[in-house]
VOGU-3710 file (C-alpha; in Angstrom, 3 decimals, decimal comma):
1> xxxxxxxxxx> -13,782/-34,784/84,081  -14,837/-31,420/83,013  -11,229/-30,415/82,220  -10,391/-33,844/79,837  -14,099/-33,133/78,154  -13,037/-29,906/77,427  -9,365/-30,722/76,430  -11,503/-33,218/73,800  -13,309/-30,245/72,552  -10,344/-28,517/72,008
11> xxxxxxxxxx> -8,540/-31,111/70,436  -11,337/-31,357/67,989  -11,780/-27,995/66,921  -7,742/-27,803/66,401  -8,326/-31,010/63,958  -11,190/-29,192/62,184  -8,803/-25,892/61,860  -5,867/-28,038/60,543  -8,450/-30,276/57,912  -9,815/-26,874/56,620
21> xxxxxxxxxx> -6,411/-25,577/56,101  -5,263/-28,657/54,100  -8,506/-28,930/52,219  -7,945/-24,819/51,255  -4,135/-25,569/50,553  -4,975/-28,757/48,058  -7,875/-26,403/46,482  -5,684/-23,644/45,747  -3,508/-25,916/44,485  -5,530/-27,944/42,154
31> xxxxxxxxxx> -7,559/-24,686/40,850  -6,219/-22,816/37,621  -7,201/-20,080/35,476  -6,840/-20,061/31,635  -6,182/-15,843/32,188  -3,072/-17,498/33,077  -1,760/-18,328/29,751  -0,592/-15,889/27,637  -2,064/-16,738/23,897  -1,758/-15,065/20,909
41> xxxxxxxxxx> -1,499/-15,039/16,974  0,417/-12,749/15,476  -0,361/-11,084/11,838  0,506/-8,713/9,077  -2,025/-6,013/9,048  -1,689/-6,174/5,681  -0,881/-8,083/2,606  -1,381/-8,069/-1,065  -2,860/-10,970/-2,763  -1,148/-14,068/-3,646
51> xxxxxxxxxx> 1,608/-12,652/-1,432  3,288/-15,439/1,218  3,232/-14,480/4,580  4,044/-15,746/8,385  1,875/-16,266/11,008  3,739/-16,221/14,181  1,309/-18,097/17,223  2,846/-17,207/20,652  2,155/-18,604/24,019  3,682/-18,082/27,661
61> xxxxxxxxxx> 2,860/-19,991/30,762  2,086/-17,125/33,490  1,250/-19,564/35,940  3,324/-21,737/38,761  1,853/-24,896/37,416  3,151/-26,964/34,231  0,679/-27,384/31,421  0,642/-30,717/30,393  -0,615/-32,740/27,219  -0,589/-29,774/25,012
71> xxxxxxxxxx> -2,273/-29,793/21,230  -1,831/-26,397/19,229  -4,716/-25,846/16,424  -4,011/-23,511/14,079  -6,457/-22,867/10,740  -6,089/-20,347/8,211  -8,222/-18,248/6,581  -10,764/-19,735/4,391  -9,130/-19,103/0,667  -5,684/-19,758/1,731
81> xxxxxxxxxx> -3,190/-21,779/-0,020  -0,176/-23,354/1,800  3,015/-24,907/-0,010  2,596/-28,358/-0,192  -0,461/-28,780/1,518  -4,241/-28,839/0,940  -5,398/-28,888/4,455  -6,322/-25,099/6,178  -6,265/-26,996/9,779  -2,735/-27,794/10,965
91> xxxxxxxxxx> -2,384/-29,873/14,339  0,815/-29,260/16,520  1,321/-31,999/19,579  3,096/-29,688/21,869  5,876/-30,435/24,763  4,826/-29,715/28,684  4,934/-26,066/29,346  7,066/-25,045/32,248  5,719/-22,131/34,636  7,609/-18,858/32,799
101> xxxxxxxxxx> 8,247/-20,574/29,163  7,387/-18,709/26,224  7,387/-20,266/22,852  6,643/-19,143/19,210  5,318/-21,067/16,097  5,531/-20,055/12,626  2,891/-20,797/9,784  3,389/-19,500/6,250  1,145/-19,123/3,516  -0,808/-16,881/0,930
111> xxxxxxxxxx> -4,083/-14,930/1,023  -6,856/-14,977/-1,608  -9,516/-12,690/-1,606  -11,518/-9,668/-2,513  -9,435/-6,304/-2,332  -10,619/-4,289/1,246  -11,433/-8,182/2,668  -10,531/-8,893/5,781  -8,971/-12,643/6,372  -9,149/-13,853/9,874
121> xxxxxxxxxx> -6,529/-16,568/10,980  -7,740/-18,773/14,443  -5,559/-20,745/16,695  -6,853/-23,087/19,882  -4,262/-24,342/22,864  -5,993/-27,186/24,615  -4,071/-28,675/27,668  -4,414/-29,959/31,071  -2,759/-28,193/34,278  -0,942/-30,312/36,206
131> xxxxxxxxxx> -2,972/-32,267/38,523  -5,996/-31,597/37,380  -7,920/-33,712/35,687  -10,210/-30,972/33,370  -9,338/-29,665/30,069  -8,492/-26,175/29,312  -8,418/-24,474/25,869  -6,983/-20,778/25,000  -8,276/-18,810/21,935  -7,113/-16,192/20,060
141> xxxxxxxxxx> -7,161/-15,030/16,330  -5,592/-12,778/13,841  -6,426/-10,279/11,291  -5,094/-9,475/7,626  -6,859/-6,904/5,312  -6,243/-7,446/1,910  -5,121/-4,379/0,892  -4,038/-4,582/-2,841  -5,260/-7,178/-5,575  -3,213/-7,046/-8,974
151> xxxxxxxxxx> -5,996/-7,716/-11,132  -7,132/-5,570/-13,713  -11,073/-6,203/-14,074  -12,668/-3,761/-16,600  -16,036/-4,143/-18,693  -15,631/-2,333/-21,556  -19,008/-0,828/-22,652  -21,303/2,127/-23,781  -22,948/3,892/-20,986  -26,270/4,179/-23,125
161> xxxxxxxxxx> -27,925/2,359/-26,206  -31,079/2,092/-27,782  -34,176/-0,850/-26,549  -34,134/-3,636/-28,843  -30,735/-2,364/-30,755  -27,370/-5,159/-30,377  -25,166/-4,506/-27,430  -21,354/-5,308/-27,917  -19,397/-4,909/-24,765  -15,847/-6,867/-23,940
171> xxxxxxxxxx> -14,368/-7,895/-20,335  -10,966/-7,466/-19,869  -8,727/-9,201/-17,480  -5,105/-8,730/-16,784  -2,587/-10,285/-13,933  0,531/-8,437/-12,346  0,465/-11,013/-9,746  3,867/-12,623/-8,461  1,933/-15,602/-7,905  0,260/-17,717/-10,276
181> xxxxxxxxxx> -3,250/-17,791/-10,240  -5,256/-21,324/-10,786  -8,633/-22,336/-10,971  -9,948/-19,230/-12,078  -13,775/-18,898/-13,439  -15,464/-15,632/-14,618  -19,092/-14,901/-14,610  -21,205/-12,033/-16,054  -24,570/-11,795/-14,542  -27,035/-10,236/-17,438
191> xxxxxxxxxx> -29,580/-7,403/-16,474  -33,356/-8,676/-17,155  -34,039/-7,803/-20,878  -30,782/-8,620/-22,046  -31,211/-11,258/-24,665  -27,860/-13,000/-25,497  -26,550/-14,129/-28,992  -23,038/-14,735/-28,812  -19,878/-14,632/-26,763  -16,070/-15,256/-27,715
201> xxxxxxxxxx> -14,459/-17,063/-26,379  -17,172/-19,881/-25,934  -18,726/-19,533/-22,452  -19,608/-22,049/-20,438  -23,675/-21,887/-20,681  -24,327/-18,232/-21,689  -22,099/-16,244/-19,004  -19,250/-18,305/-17,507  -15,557/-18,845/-18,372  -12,866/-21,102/-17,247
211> xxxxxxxxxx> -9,918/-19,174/-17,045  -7,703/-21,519/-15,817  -4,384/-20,540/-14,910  -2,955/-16,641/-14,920  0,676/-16,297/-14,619  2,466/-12,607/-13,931  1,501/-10,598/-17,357  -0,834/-12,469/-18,600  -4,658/-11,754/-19,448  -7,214/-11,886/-22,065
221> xxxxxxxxxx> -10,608/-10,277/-23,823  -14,172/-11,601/-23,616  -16,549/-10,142/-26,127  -20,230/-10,409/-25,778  -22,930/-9,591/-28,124  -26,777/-9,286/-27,383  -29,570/-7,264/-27,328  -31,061/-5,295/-24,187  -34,244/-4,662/-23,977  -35,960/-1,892/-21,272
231> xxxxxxxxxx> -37,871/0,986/-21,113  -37,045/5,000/-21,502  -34,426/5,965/-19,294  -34,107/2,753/-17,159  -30,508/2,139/-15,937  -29,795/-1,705/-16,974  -26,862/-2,977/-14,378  -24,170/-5,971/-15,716  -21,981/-7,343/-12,868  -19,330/-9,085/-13,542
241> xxxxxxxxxx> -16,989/-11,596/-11,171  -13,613/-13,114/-11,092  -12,439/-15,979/-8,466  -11,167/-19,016/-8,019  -12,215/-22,545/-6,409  -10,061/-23,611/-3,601  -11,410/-26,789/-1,589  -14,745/-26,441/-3,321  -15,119/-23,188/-2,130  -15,463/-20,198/-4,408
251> xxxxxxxxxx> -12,911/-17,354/-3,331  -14,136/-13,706/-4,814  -10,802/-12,002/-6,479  -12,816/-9,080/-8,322  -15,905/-7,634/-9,066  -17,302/-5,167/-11,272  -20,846/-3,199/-12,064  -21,267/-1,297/-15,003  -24,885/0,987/-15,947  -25,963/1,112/-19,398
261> xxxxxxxxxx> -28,820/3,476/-19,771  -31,880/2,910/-21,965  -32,001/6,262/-24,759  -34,705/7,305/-27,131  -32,772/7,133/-30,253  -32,269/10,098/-32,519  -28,956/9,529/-33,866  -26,476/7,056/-34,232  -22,856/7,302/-33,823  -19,840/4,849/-35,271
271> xxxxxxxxxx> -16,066/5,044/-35,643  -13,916/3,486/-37,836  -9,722/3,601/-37,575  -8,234/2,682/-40,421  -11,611/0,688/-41,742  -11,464/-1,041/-38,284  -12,386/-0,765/-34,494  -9,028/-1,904/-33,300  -8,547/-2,309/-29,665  -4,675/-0,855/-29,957
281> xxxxxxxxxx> -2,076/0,975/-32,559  0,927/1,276/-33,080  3,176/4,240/-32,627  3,772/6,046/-35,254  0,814/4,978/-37,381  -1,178/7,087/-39,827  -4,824/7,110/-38,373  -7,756/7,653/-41,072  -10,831/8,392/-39,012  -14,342/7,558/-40,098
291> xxxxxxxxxx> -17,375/8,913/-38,716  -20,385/7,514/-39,390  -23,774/8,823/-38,303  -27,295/7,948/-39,049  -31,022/9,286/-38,219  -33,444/6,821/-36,613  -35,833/9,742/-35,495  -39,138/9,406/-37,201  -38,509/12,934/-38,100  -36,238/14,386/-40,770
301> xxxxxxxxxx> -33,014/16,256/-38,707  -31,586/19,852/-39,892  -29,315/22,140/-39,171  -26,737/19,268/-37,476  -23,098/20,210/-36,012  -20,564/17,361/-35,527  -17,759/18,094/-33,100  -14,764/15,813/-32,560  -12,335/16,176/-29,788  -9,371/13,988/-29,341
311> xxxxxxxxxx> -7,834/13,829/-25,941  -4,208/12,061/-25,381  -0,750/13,289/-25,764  0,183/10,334/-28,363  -1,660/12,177/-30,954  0,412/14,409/-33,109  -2,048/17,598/-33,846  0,344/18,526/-36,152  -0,594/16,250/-38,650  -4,374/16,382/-38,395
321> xxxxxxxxxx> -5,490/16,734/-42,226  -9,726/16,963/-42,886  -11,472/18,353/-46,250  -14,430/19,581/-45,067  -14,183/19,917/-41,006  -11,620/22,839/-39,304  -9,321/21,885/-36,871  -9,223/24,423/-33,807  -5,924/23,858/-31,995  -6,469/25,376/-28,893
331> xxxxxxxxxx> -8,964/22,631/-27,331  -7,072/19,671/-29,977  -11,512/19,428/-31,722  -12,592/19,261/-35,300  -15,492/21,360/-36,403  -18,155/20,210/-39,280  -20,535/22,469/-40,006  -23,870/22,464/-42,049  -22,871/24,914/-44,406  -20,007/22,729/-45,388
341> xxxxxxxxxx> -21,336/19,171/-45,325  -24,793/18,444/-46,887  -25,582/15,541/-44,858  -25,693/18,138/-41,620  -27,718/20,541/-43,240  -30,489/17,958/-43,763  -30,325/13,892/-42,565  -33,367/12,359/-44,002  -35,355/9,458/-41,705  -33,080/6,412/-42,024
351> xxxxxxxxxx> -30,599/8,514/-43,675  -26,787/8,176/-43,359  -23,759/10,513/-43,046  -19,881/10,559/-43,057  -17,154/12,999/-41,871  -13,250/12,266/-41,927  -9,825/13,217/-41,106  -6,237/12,296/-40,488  -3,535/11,860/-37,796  -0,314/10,300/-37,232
361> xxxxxxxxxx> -0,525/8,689/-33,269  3,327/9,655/-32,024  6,488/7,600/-31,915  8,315/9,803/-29,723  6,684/12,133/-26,842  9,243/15,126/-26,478  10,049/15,313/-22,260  7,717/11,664/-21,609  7,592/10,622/-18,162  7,018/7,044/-17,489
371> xxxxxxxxxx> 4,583/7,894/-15,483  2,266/8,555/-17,947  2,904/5,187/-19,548  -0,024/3,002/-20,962  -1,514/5,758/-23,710  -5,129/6,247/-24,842  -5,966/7,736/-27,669  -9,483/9,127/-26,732  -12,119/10,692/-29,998  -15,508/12,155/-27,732
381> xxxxxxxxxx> -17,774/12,770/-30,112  -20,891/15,336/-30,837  -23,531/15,385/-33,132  -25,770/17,732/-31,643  -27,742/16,285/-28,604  -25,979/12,821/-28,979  -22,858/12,024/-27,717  -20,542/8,605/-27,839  -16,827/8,086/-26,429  -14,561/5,770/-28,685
391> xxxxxxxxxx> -10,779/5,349/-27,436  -8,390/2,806/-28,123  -5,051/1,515/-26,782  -1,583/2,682/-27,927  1,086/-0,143/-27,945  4,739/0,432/-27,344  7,465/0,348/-29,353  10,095/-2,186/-29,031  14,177/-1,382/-30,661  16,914/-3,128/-30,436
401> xxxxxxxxxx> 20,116/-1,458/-31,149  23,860/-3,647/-31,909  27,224/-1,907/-32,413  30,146/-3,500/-32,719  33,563/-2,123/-31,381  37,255/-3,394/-31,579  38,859/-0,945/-29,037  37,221/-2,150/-26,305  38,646/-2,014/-22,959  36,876/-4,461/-21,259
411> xxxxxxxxxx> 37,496/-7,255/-23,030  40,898/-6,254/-24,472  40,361/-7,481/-28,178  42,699/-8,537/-30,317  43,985/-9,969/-33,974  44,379/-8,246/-36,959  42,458/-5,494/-38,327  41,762/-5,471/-41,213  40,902/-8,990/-40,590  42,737/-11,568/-42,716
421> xxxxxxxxxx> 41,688/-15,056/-44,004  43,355/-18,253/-41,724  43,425/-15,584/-38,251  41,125/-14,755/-35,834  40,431/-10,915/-34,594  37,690/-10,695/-31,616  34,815/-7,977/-31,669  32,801/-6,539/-29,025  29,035/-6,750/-29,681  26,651/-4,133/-27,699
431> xxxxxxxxxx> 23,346/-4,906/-27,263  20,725/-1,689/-26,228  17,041/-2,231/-25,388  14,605/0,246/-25,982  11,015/0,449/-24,867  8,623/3,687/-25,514  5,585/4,027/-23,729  4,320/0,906/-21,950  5,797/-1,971/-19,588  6,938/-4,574/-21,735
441> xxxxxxxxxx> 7,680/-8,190/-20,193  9,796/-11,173/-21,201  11,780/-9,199/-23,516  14,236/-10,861/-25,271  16,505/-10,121/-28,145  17,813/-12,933/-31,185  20,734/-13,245/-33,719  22,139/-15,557/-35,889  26,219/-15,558/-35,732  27,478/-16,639/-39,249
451> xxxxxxxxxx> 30,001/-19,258/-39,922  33,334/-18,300/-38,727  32,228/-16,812/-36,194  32,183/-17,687/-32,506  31,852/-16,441/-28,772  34,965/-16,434/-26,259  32,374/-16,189/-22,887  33,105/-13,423/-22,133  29,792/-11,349/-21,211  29,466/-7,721/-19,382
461> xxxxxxxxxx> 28,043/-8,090/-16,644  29,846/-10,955/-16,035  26,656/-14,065/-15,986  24,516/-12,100/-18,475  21,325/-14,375/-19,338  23,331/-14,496/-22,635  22,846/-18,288/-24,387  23,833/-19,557/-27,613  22,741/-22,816/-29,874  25,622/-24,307/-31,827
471> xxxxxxxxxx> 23,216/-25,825/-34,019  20,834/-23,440/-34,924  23,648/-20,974/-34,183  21,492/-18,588/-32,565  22,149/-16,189/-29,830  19,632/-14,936/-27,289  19,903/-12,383/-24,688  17,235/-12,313/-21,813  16,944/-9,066/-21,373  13,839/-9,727/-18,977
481> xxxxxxxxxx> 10,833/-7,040/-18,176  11,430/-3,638/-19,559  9,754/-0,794/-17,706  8,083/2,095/-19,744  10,869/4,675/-21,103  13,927/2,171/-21,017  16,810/2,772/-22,994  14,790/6,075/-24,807  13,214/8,187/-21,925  15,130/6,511/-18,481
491> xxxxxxxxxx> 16,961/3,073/-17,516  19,446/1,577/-19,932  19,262/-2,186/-19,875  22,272/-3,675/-22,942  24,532/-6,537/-22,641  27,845/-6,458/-24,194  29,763/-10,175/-25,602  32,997/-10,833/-27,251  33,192/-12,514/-30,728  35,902/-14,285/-32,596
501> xxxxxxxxxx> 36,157/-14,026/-36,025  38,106/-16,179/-38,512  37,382/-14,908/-42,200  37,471/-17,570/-44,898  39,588/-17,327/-48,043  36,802/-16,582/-49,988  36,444/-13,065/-47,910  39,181/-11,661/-48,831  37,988/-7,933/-50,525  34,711/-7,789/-48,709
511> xxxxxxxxxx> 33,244/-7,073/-45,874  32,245/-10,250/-43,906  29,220/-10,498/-41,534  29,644/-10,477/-37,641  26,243/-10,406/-36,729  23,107/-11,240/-38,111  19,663/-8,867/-38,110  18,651/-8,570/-34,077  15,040/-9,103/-33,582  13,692/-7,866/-30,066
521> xxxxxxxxxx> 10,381/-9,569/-29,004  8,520/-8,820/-26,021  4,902/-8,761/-24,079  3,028/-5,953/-24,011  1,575/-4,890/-20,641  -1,160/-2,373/-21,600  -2,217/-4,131/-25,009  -1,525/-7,628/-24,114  0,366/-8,748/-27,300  3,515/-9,435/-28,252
531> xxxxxxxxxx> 5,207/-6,876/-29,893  8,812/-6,461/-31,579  11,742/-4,392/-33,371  14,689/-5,610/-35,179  18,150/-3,921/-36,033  20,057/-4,390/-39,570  23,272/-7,024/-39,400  26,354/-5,664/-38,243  29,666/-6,323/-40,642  33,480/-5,796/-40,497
541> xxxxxxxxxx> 32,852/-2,394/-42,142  30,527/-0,814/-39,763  32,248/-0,507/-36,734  31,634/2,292/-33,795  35,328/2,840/-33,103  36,142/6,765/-33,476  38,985/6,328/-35,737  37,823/3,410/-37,649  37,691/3,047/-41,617  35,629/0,885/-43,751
551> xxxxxx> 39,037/-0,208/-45,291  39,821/-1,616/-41,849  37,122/-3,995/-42,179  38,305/-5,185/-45,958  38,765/-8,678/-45,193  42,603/-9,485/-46,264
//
């Protein structure tokens, strides 16, 4: 008996052993660990804004057991916009991962946001291991710094002014951005004691603008007027912001602060170009500079000095011409002096003075690098203790330059020459851009071809943005964006296009038209206007062949 009771006792203990062994082996089984999965989205470190880029989301099963029921979630960063979609959160119902399989998802889109932001990208993996009855979920995210916005956001202001005296300031705005931006709103937040009057545009309330839209190139001006009130030698901050509503959300594109100082006035200080205070000139121009000067001391001023020093290499010195100042070349200044001008040897309370002179702004900079595009013209003026800082824009200069050639041997031309009435000769026509001292964009260049004459197609390059209207009988050449120095300074962008010509009997003796003036119109970068050249008609008697003679263009 004791040997069965024992044998019993055995026999139960081995059953215990062999339970706790299954019950371990079904644990192990049925237990998993999310470290197992492998999750991960992948991002550019960088990206400018507006550009498109890919998010790649990556998983891998590490583990011997298949994931089952699988739901990616992937949500961009707040601000984002995606191509044919409004929705940030994108769902993704996922096959059965295998033990081992890796797969990769992509997810495009753009970033909006403050330059030096970072934009944070999130992705959850929710599943159930196989046999198991609890849901698991992986997260991971990814991070993009916004590392360049092409905005230009500039207020446009003195850094001092007098309490109580009007305030003019302007905001500019410019886009270089490859994508279009929408929605956009601008808002100036005022400094206490600044007492608005006016604003153009219309704002919406005192100090918001709807923008709208900004494609590549384009911009625009806001002018403000008021008065700022504050007390002696308190620093009055404007902020300014530009952004854009995407979902109802506001996303910050720009920002901007700008000091304006609070000044016991003594003196005041105006310029006038040309009887104006224009924001740009042209090249070439003949500047008449006024300035202006007046004593709102409560004392009488003596014994004054005015000093003007121009800065900018688009001023000739050459042709600076003043009566009663002297020009000292070294530093590029103009000296007044009491002795010379009465007004600085005594300014009366509430008193006014004037000093002038002349210069021609450049059309040609000897050796310009493009580089050095988008020219200021900058006058820092001195009147004793006060001081003011005028500058204004320089614009570029658009040319357009047509020859005309018969020897040509890349189209082979042919028909008589001198041209005779009843036959047809062909012409080649060259086209030359030329752009001075700013990016230009959508350049484009315009003709009218004559009756009699017509094109053949043929076009160097071959698929020139060449295009022609048979009823308006214009012909336009895309010549596209033209960077600073083209065609004078660096880059030659022309066209060249094959005419035929079939002179009239009522030609014959004269020279006939081939084609009419060339007008070159284009965008302005740095001023933000359109700007353009034009080239004189080319005729049967004017061609750039070395051997040719106006007889040989003597229609017959």
């Amino acid at each position: 008996m004791k040997i069965k009771k024992k044998h019993i006792q055995l026999f139960i203990i081995a059953g215990l052993l062999l339970f706790g062994g299954l019950v371990v082996w079904l644990w192990q089984r049925n237990t998993f660990s999310k470290e197992l999965l492998k999750f991960e989205v992948i991002a550019p470190s960088e990206a400018t804004l507006g550009e498109e880029i890919t998010y790649i989301v990556r998983w891998k099963n590490n583990s011997q057991v298949r994931l089952e029921n699988a739901v990616l979630f992937f949500e961009y960063p707040e601000g984002s916009a995606v191509e044919g979609s409004s929705n940030l959160r994108v769902t993704r119902r996922l096959d059965d991962i295998y033990p081992g399989q890796e797969e990769t998802l992509q997810f495009k889109g753009r970033l909006f946001g403050k330059e030096g932001e970072l934009k944070e990208a999130k992705a959850t993996l929710a599943y159930n291991p196989k046999n198991l009855h609890a849901r698991f979920e992986g997260q991971t995210k990814g991070t993009t710094l916004i590392a360049f916005v092409p905005l230009s956001f500039e207020l446009d202001m003195p850094s001092r002014t007098e309490s109580e005296q009007q305030l003019n300031f302007a905001l500019n705005y410019f886009s270089n951005s490859e994508y279009p931006l929408a929605d956009l709103r601008i808002k100036i937040e005022y400094p206490d004691g600044f007492g608005f009057a006016q604003a153009t545009p219309q704002p919406i309330g005192e100090n918001e603008w709807k923008i709208g839209v900004l494609n590549k190139t384009q911009g625009g001006r806001i002018g403000v007027r008021g008065k700022l009130q504050g007390e002696l030698q308190e620093v009055k901050i404007f902020r300014a912001s530009l952004g854009s509503w995407r979902e109802g959300k506001f996303t910050l594109l720009k920002e901007i602060a700008r000091g304006v100082e609070i000044t016991k006035p003594q003196l005041q200080i105006s310029q006038l170009i040309n009887g104006d205070t224009p924001s740009f000139v042209q090249p070439g121009d003949i500047l008449h500079y006024e300035i202006f000067f007046k004593n709102v001391s409560e004392r009488n001023l003596e014994n004054l000095f005015l000093v003007v020093a121009l800065e900018g290499i688009a001023f000739d010195a050459q042709t600076i011409q003043t009566q009663e100042g002297s020009f000292q070349q070294g530093d590029n200044s103009i000296v007044w002096e009491a002795k010379n001008v009465p007004r600085l040897r005594f300014l009366g309370k509430g008193e006014t003075g004037r000093a002038e002179f002349w210069v021609r702004a450049r059309d040609a900079i000897e050796g310009f690098d493009p580089k050095d595009k988008n020219l200021v013209l900058r006058s820092k003026i001195l009147l004793s203790d006060a001081k003011e800082d005028f500058e204004v824009k320089v614009s570029s200069r658009l040319a357009a330059e047509q020859r005309a050639f018969y020897q040509d041997e890349a189209f082979g031309n042919s028909g008589p020459l001198p041209p005779r009435a009843g036959e047809s000769t062909t012409y080649t026509i060259i086209w030359q851009a030329k752009n001075s001292f700013n990016d230009v964009k959508n350049a484009k260049v315009k003709a009218i071809l004559p009756q009699g004459v017509e094109l053949t197609g043929k076009t160097f390059p071959e698929g020139a943005p060449l295009t022609f209207d048979s009823q308006s009988r214009e012909i336009v050449w895309a010549a596209g964006d033209l960077l600073a120095g083209t065609g004078t300074f660096s880059n030659i962008a022309s066209v060249a296009f094959q005419i035929r010509f079939s002179p009239s009997a009522f030609q014959r003796g004269s020279a006939a038209q081939l084609v009419g003036h060339a007008l070159i119109t284009g965008d302005d970068a740095w001023t933000i206007q359109t700007i353009s050249g034009i080239d004189l008609p080319v005729t049967t008697t004017e061609l750039n062949d070395p051997s040719f003679s106006q007889a040989q263009g003597i229609v017959q």
